[in-house]
N, C-alpha and C positions, 0 to 999 in steps of 0.2 A: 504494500500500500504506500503511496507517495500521494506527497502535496503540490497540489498544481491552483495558481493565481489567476482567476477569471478579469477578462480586463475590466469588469468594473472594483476590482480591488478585492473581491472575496476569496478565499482559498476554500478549494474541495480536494476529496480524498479521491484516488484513482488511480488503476493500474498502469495507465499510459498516458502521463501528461500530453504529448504530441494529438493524441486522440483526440483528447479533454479538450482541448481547445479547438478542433475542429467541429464538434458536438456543439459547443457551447455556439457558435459562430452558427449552424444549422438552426440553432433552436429559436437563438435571439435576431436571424436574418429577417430584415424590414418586410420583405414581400413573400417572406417567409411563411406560411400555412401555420408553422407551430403557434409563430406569434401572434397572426393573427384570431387563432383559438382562443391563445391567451386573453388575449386584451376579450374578448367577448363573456368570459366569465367575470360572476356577481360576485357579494356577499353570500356565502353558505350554499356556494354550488361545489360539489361534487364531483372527482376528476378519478378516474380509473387509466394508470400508468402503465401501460398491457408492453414488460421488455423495456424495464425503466432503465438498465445497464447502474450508469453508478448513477441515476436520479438527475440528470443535467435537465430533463425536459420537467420532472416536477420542481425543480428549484425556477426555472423560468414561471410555470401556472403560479406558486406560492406569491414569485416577484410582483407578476401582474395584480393577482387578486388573492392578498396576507387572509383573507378569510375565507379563503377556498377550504375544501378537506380533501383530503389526497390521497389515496391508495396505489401503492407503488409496488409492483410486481416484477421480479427480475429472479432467473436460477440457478445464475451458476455463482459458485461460494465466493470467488474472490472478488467479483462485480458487487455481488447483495452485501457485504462487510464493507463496502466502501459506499454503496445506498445507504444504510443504515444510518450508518456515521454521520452522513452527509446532512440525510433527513433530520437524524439531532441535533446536529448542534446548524439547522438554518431553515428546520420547517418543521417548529414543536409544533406536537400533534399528527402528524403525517403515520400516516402505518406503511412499512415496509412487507411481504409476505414474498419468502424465500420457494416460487413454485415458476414455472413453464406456465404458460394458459395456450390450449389446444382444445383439439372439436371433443374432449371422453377424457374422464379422469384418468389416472396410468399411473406408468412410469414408461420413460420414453429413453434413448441415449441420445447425447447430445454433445457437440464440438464443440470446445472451448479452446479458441486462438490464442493464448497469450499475446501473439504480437500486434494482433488486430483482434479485439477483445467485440468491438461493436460486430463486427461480422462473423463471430462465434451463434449456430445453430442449430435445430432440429435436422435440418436440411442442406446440412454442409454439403457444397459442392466447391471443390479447392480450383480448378480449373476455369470456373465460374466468376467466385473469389479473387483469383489472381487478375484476371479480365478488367473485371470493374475495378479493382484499385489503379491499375496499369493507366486505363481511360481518365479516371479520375486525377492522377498524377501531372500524366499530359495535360489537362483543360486548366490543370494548375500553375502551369508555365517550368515542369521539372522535364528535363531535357528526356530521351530517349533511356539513353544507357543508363545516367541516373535510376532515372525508372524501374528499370532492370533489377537493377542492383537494389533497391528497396522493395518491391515486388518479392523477388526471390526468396526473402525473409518471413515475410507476414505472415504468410500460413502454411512455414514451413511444419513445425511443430504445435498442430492440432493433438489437442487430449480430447479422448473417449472420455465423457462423464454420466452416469445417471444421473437423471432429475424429475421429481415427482411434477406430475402435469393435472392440471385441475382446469376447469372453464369459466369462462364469462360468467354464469349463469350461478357456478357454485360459489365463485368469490363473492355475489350479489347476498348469494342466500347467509353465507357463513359471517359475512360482514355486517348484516343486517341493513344492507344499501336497500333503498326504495326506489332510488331512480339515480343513473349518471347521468350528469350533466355535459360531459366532455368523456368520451373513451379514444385514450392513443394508444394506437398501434403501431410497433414497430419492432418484427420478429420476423426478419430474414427468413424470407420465401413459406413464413409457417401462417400468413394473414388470415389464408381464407379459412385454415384450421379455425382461429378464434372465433372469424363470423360462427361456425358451424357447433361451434359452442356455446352459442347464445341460444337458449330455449324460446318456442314463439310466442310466450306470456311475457317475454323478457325486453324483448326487442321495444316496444312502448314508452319501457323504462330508460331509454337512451335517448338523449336530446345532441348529441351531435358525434364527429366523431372526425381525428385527425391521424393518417396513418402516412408511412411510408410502404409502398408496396413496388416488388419486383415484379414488371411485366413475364420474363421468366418464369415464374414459379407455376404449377399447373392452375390452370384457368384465367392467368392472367390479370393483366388490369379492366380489361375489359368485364370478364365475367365478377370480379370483385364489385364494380361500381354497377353492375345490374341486379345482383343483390342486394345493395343500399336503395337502388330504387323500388324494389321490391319492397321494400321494409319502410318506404314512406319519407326517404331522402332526398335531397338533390345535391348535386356533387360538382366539384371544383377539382380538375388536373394540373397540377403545374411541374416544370422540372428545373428544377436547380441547373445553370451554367456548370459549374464547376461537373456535373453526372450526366452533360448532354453526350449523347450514344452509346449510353448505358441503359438495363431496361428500369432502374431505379424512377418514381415516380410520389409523389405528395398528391394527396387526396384528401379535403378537406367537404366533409359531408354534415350537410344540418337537415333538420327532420323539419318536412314540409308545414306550413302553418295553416 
């Protein structure tokens, strides 16, 4: 665990500063999807963190709206100790819950990257993986070979870990939530898993929702966003520069009025 300095002066705990600060720059980007979620929650709305990693995107909802309540969800042990921490000491009151959220409760195995912690998944694919960072690099102004040469590391040294997998529907029930207000989602290629974890008495209970989704993953972005319309949303696509020609994608969805 290491400490890394947000630029607006705060320090958070985290496995890969380098990361942290790219997270941190996603989350608080102006035409950013995240932030704009943010800024849309009240006093005593409700936010389910679905793949909080170390809590970078609950510390932004708290920033926005201190009187939000926050349930932060992340599973793999060295990410959720650096959640925790984080949620302590700069979002008293927040619950952290050390579980995966997938379509059926379990146990699942799952890839944890040390060197790229954010793209650790249900659904590793290293070939995949290596791609998108590579792309990502490039649109970032790091030369070729550079490239290369950082790439080659990332996910080199993937760990197999079990992690207990629970859903949407039972963090609702076990938490005693009545309704979210904001659900983020961001779980490497495992999204439409979560959709399919919400039960259909459940679905009502959710007034919006902000995810990151790989066109990649089965069914795509396409069939992701035709399920929110199903379920009474309307939905927003955007892609970050920095992930243009990657299948990475931000989808910000509110429930029709």
């Amino acid at each position: 665990m290491r400490s890394y300095r947000l630029h607006d002066g705060r320090r958070v705990w985290c496995t890969s500063p380098a990361e942290a600060g790219l997270l941190w720059r996603e989350m608080t980007a102006a035409d950013g999807y995240y932030r704009q979620a943010a800024a849309r929650l009240r006093p005593g709305d409700t936010v389910l963190d679905v793949g909080a990693n170390i809590g970078l995107a609950s510390l932004a909802f708290a920033g926005a709206q201190p009187a939000a309540r926050i349930t932060a969800v992340e599973p793999v042990p060295a990410l959720f100790d650096c959640l925790e921490r984080n949620l302590a000491d700069q979002v008293p009151g927040a619950r952290a819950l050390r579980v995966a959220v997938g379509a059926a409760p379990g146990r699942a195995s799952m890839v944890y990257y040390p060197g790229a912690p954010a793209n650790s998944s249900l659904y590793a694919d290293r070939e995949a993986d290596d791609r998108l960072s590579r792309t990502f690099l490039r649109n970032s102004g790091i030369d070729e070979e550079s490239a290369e040469v950082i790439v080659g590391d990332l996910h080199a040294n993937g760990e197999t870990i079990d992690v207990e997998v629970t859903t949407v529907s039972e963090v609702l029930r076990g938490s005693g939530l009545t309704e979210v207000t904001l659900l983020k989602i961001d779980v490497e290629r495992a999204e439409r898993d979560v959709l399919a974890g919400i039960e259909p008495g459940d679905w009502p209970r959710i007034g919006s929702i902000v995810a990151e989704v790989d066109d990649g993953a089965p069914g795509g972005l396409e069939a992701f966003c035709k399920q929110l319309h199903a379920q009474g949303f309307t939905t927003r696509v955007r892609q970050d520069e920095s992930l243009r020609g990657t299948d990475i994608h931000e989808v910000d969805a509110v429930r029709e009025v």
